[in-house]
N, C-alpha and C positions, 0 to 999 in steps of 0.2 A: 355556388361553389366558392372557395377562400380565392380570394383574390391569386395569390402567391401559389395555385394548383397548376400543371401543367396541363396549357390551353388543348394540346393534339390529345394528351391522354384522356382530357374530358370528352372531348368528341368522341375517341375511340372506346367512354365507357356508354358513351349518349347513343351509339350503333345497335346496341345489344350482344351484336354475338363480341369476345371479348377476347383476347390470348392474354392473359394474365398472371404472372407468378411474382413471387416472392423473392428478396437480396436481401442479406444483410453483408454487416464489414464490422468484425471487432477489430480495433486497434489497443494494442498492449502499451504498455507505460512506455516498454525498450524500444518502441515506433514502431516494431512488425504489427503487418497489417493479415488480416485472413479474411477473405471472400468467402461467400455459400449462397446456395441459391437453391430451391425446391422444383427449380425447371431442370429438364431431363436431358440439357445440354448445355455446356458455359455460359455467360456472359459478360460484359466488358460496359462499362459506361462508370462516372464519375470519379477517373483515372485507378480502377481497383477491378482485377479480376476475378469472378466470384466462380466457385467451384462447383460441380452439377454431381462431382462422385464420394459426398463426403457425407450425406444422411441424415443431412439437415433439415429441420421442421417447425415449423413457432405454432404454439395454439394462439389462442384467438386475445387483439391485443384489447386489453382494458384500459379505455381512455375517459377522463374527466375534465371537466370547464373549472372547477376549482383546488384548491392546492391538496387534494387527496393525490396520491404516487399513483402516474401511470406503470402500471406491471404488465408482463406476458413472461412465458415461460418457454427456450426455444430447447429443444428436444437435438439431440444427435448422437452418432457410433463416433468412437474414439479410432483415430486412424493417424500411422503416423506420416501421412502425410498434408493432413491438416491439424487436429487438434491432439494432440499427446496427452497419455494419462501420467506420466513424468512430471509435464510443463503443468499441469493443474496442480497433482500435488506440489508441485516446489512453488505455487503460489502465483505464477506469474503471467494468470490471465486475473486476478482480482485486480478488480475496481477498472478492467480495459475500456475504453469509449467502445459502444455500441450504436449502430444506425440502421435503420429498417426502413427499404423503400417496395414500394409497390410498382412492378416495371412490366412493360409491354415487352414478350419475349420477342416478338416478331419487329418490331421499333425499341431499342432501347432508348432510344432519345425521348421516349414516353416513359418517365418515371417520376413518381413523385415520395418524399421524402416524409415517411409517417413516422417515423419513431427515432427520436435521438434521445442515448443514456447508457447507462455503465451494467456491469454485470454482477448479479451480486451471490446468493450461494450459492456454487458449483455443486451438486451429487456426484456418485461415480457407480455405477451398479453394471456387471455383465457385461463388460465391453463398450457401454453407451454412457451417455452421461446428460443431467440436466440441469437446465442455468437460469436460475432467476434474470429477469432483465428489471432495473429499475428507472425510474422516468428521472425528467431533469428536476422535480418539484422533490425528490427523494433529500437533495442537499438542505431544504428549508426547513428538514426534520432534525435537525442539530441543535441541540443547545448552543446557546450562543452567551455572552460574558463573563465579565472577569470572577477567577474564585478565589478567594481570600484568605489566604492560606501561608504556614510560614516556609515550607519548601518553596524553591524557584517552578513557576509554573510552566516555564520554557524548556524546548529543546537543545542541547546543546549543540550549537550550530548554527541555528535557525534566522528568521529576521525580528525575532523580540531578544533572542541573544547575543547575538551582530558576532559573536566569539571565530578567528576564523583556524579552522580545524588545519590548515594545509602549514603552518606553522612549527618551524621546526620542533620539533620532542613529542608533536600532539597527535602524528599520526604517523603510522611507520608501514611503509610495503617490503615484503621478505616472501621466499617461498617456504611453504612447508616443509618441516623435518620427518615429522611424525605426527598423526592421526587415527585416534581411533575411535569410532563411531562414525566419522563427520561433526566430534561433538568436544572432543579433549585431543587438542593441541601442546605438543611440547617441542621447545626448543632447548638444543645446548648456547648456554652461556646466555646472552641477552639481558643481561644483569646489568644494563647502564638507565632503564627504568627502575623507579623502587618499587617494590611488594603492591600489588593493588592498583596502579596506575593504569591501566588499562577494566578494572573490574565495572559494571555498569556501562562498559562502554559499547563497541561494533567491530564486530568482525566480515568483512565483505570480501567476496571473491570474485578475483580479477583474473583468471584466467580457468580454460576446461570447461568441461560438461555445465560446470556448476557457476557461469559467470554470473554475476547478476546477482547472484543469492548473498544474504547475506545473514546473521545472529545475533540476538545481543549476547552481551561476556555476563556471564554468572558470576563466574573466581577469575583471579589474577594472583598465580604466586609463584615462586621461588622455589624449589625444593631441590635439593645437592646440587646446587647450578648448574640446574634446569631452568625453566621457563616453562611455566603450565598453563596455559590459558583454555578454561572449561566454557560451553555455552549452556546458556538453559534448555535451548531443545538443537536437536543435530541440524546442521545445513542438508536439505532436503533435495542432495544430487551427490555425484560423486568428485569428493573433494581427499587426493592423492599426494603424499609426496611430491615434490617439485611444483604442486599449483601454487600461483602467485595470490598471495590477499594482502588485504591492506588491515592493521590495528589499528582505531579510533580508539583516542583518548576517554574514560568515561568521569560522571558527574553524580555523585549522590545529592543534586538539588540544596546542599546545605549552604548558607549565603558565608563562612568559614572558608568551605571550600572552595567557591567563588571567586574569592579575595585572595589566598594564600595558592591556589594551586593555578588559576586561570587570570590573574589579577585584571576582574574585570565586572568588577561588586556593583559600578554604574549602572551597567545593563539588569542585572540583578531583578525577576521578577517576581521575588516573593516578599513574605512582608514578617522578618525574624523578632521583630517585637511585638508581635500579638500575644496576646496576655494566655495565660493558659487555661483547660479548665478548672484548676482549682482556684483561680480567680474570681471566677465565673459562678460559680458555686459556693462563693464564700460568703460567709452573713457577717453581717455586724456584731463585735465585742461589746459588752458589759462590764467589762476588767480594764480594758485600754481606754486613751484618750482618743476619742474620733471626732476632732477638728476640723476635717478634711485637710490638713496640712499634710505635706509629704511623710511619709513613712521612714525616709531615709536620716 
């Protein structure tokens, strides 16, 4: 046995007869945590209460000694009072930490810790729903370095853009006037941004059903002093008159805009003098002088 196995659960597997079930705990990005368990009564160990009436199930975990992704697939009824078909669709159990321990129902203090990893496509069919689980070796599947390119490769925000958004004019909280879809916002007046200052940017909500949610901006514009701000897809809850959100500044990646809108070209990740392809693709003349001397 691994060194790091629980010494009583070993014994208590080395007995033969066994009381044995199943826990997991997703935790979500917002820190709520959800318990479940496949035993036919609560229980409680590793400060998280795990649920016995919510219809939870894992099939069988697939685990590897090299960097191929451990996967399993956990099975359950959508219920609301543990997992909601709402809170799936508006997104907000992707990418939650996942943990799967194996636990004596009769001792919990016999448990041991088989599966730690994130969740990755939700289904939704009939009331139930099913969730890919995927292992810690799932992150080493990422492309990794820099790509070479003349837009800024960074977030605006981020720690390669150091840009800090809380600044005054770069980001604004108001509540809503008007909304329709969850998707086209309009305000009276708000006319002390100019046309577009917001387009490419974020729109996040900060109060109601729909906290947490948030869109990126499509358009930003002006029409009879109005204020229209469109998203590309609707905020995936309900977003009302009077809910508070916040407007982020947005960034078409241009190193132009960089300079003159954010003046902050330093941090600047991209690389605006790269030749283009018709550089690239250009052959040598027979009519010109080719010196190799500059062109200019």
């Amino acid at each position: 046995m691994n060194a790091d196995f629980n010494q009583a659960l070993e014994a208590h597997l080395s007995g033969g007869l066994t009381t044995l079930c199943h826990a997991w705990a997703i935790t979500r990005r917002d820190g709520e945590v959800f318990g479940f368990t496949d035993h036919d009564l609560p229980l409680s160990f590793a400060g998280v209460e795990f649920r016995a009436d919510t219809g939870l199930s894992a099939l069988a975990l697939s685990q590897s000694t090299g960097l191929s992704v451990d996967n399993t697939e956990a099975l359950g009824a959508l219920s609301s009072a543990s997992l909601r078909e709402d809170e799936i669709e508006q997104g907000r159990f992707d990418g939650a930490q996942v943990q799967a321990w194996v636990v004596n129902w009769a001792d919990t203090a016999q448990h041991w810790l088989n599966f730690r990893g994130t969740l990755g496509e939700i289904t939704r069919a009939d009331g139930g729903f099913r969730a890919e689980l995927r292992g810690l070796t799932e992150g080493l599947n990422r492309p990794l370095g820099r790509v070479y390119q003349k837009p800024c490769s960074a977030v605006l925000g981020d720690s390669k853009c150091r840009f800090n958004l809380e600044q005054e004019g770069f980001d604004l909280a108001l509540p809503v006037q008007a909304v329709e879809g969850a998707r086209r916002f309009v305000w009276d007046g708000l006319l002390f941004y100019g046309a577009d200052w917001f387009t490419r940017g974020r729109l996040e909500v900060l109060s109601g059903p729909a906290q947490g949610l948030w869109g990126t901006i499509k358009a930003d514009r002006i029409d009879n002093g109005t204020r229209v701000i469109e998203l590309w897809e609707p905020i995936r809850g309900l977003v009302e008159a009077t809910t508070q959100v916040r407007l982020v500044a947005g960034c078409d990646k241009r190193a132009q805009t960089c300079q003159s809108k954010f003046d902050n070209f330093a941090n600047f990740q991209g690389f605006p003098d790269l030749p283009g392809e018709d550089w690239i693709l250009s052959v040598p003349s027979s009519t010109n002088v080719n010196t190799g001397g500059s062109l200019r």
